[in-house]
N, C-alpha and C positions, 0 to 999 in steps of 0.2 A: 756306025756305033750308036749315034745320039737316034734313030730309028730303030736298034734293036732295043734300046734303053728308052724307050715309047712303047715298043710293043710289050715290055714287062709291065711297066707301068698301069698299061691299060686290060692285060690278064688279070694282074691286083684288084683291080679297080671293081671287077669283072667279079673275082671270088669274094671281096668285101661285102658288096653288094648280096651274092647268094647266100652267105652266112647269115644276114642279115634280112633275109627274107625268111633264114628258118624260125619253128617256133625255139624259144627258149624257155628253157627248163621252169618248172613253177618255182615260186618264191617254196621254203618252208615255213608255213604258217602255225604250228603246231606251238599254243601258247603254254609255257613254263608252267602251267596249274594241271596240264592236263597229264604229265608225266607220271599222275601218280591214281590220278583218277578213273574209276571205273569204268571201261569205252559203255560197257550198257547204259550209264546214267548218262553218259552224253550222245546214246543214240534218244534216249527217251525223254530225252531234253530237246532234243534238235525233232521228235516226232511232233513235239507241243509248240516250238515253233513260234511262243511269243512269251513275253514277260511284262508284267508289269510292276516297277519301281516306284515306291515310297522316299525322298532322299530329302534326311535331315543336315547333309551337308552344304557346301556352300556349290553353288549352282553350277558352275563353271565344272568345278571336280567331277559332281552328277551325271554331269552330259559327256564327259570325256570318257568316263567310267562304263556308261551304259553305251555309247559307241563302240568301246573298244570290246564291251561282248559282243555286241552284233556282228562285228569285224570279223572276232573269231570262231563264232557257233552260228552264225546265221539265224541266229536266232533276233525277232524285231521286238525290241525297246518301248516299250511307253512309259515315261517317266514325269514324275510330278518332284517339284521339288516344296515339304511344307514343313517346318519346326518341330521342334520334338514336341510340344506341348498339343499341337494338332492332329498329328497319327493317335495318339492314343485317345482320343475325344471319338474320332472318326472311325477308328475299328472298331470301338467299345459300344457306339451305335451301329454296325450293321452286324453286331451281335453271331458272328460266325459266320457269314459269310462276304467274307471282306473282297472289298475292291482292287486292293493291290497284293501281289506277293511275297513281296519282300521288303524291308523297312530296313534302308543303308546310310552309317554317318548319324552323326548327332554326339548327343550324350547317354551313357549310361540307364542312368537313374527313370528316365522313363522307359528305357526297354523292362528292368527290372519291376517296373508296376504291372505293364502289359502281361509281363510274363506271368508275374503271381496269378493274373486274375483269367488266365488259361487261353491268352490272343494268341500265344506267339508257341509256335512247335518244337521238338525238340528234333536236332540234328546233331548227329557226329559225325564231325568234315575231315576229310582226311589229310586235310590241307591244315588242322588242326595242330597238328605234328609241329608247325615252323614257330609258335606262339612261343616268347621267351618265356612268358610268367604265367602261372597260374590265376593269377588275376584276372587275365585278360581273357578271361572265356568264361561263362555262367557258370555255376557248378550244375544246374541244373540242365547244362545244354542250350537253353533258348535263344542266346545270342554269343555270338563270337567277335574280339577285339580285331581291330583292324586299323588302328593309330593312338596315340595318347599325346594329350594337349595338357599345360599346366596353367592353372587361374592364376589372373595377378591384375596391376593395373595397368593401362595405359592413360599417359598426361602428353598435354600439348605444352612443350616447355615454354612457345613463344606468348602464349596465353598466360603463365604460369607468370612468368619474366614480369608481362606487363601489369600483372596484379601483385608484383613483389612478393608472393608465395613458394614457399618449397614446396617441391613433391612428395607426397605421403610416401612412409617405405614401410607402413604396417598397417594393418586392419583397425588398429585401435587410434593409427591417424586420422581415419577416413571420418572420423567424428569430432574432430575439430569443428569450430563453428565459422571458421574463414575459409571452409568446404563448404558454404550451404548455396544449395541452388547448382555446384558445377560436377555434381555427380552421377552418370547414368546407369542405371543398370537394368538388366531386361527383366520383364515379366515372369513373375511366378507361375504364373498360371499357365502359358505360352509356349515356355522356351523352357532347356532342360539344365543352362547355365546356373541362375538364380537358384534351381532345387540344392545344384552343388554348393553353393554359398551358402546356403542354409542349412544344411545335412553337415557343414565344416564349422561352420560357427558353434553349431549345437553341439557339434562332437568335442571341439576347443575348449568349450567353456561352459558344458553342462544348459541342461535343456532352457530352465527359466531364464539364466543369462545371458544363454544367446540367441533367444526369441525378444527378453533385451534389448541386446547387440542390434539386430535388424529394425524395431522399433527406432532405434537412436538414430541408425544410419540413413533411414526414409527420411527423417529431417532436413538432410542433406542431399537428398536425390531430389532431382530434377523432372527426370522421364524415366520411365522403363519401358524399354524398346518391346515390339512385339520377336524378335531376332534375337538370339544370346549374340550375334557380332551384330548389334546394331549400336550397340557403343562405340565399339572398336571404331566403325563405318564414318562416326562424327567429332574423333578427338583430331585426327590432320587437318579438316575447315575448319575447327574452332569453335563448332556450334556446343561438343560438348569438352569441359575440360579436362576430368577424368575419368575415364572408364575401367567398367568393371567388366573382364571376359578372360576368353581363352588367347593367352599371349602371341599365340600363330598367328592369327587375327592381324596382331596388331604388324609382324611381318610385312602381311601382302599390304597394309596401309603404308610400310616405312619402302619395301622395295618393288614395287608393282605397280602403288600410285604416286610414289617421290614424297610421300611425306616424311621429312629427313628432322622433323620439329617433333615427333612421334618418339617417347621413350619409356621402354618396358620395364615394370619394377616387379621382384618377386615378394611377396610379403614376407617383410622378417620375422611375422611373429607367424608363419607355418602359412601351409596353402595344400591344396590337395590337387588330383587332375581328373581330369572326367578320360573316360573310355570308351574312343568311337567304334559303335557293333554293326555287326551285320546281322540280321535276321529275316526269319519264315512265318507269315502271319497262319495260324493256323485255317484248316479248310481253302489255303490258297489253290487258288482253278489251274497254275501251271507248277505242281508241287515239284515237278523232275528240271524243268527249268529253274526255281527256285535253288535247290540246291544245287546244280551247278555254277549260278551267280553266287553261291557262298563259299565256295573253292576256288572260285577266279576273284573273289575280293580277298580269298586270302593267300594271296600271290602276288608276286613281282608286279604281274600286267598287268593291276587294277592298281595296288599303290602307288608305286612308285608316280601315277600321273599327279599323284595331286600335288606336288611340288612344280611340276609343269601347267600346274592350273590355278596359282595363287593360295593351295593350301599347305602349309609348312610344319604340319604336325609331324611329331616321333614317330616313326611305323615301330612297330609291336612284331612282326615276324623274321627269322635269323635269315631268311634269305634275299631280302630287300636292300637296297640305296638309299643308307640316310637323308635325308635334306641335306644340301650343306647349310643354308638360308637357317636352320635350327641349332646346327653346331653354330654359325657365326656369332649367334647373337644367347648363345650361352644356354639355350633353352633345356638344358640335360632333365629327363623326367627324376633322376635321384636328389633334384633339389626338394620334391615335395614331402610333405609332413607321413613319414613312415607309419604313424598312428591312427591314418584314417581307413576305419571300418567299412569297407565295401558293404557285406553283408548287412549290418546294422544298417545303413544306409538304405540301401534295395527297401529292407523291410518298414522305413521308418519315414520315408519319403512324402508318402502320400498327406500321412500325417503330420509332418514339421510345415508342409506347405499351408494345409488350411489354419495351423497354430499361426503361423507367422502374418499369414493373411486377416486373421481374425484379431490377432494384437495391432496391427497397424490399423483397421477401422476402430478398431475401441480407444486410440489415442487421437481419434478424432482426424485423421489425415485423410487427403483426397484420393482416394482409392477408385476414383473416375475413369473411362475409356478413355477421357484427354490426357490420362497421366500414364494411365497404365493402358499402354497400348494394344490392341490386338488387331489392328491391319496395320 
């Protein structure tokens, strides 16, 4: 018996083995964007064989994002990651024939300058379809929404504690004068967060007072980072004590790097959000690969990583995985000020930037590289 009960044993053993030397079946790789998408543009994507990425997001998301196309088109990546204030400095000098493809992540308001002044192409993705709001895609076409973040503050309460100060909960706090010196906020000229502070200011409170507003509040700033999260980056050490950005930001500071002294305030007197896009720099050298990375950023497989990659923004398309990390911490995009002008904005940008820049030197404030940073 216990020798027939061996030799079964070792027949098993025998056919585990052989099943296990067969091949097995391929994975299905076929990513959730391409269901709808045209197989010619992804043969003529996959003919050209390379891309290259501009990413005004936060870096970590960038590389996860441009991996995970290479993964699934075979398609190889070169990616830069440089602020919104720098892509459009850097296309607008190589004057049409630009270096990168495609310009992914940021804020809004500088794709909408690129775009007036004819950098950025225009595309209809088919992947279009999943956008909740009409907001979230140009009307002109030139870029497409792919997350929304809302401005607000973030304070270091243990800093706050030991200077006996409460936390601002408005915009018109932030000009108290037991604020001066602990407030950062990034570069005008840089970054694409500051343009939304200023585009909201002026739209709150009418143009002369809230070029005002900004005047007041450089009083009270410290730095302006060359990063819209470079505030965010210095309220958990303490270097700065409150910061001015996009609230997700302040997330991967409270849950990614344990700063649990890190708390987010939404301004009570309104706030508005910026809208991370994806775009096609015009004359780009892999135009079919291009739009295919704009079909796959507006897809399951491109968002939903940046939750996986310390960014905790809203996504914007009906077929994605919210953050939970954005529901916990209350972050809903309908708490923002329902009266802010996109359009008006887009168009008015360029010009509240140099208004705001040229009242802050005529009040005599240091308007230096060591303040206002750009590396």
């Amino acid at each position: 018996m216990k020798k027939t009960l061996a030799l079964i044993l070792a027949l098993l053993m025998v056919l585990a083995l052989a099943a296990c030397g067969e091949k097995a079946p391929e994975a299905n790789n076929t990513p959730a964007a391409e269901t709808n998408i045209p197989q010619e543009l992804i043969d003529a994507a996959k003919a050209e064989g390379e891309l290259v990425v501009y990413g005004s997001c936060e870096e970590d998301y960038l590389n996860a994002a441009c991996d995970k196309f290479e993964e699934l088109y075979g398609i190889k990546v070169n990616r830069q990651r440089l602020s919104t204030g720098e892509v459009p400095a850097k296309i607008e000098e190589e004057n049409g024939n630009p270096s990168a493809d495609v310009w992914f992540g940021g804020t809004n308001n500088p794709y909408d300058t690129l775009g007036a002044k004819g950098f950025l192409d225009v595309y209809e993705a088919v992947n279009d379809a999943h956008l909740t709001k009409s907001i979230y895609k140009d009307p002109n076409g030139y870029w497409h929404g792919i997350y929304t973040g809302i401005l607000g503050f973030m304070v270091n309460t243990d800093e706050l504690a030991r200077l006996g100060l409460e936390a601002p909960q408005s915009w018109d706090d932030l000009l108290k004068p037991e604020y001066k010196g602990l407030i950062w906020l990034s570069n005008y000229k840089t970054a694409g967060t500051p343009k939304l502070v200023a585009n909201l200011m002026i739209q709150l409170k009418g143009h002369d007072e809230g070029i005002q507003y900004l005047v007041d509040l450089d009083k009270n700033v410290e730095v302006y980072t060359k990063s819209g999260s470079g505030p965010s980056k210095n309220v958990g050490p303490g270097e700065c004590v409150i910061g001015i950005g996009f609230l997700h930001d302040g997330i991967t500071q409270i849950l990614d790097n344990g700063y649990e002294n890190v708390q987010l305030i939404v301004p009570s007197d309104g706030t508005a959000c910026e809208i991370g896009p994806v775009a096609i720099f015009k004359g780009a050298a892999h135009p079919n690969a291009a739009k295919l990375f704009v079909e796959f950023a507006l897809s399951p497989d491109c968002v939903e990583l940046a939750a996986q990659n310390g960014s905790y923004q809203f996504l914007v398309i009906d077929n994605a995985q919210q953050p939970e990390a954005a529901k916990q911490f209350g972050l809903d995009p309908s708490l923002v000020w329902d009266g802010y002008d996109f359009a008006k904005a887009a168009a008015d940008t360029e010009q509240n930037v140099n208004d705001v820049m040229d009242a802050i030197a005529a009040a005599g404030a240091d308007t230096g590289a060591d303040r206002f940073k750009t590396e």
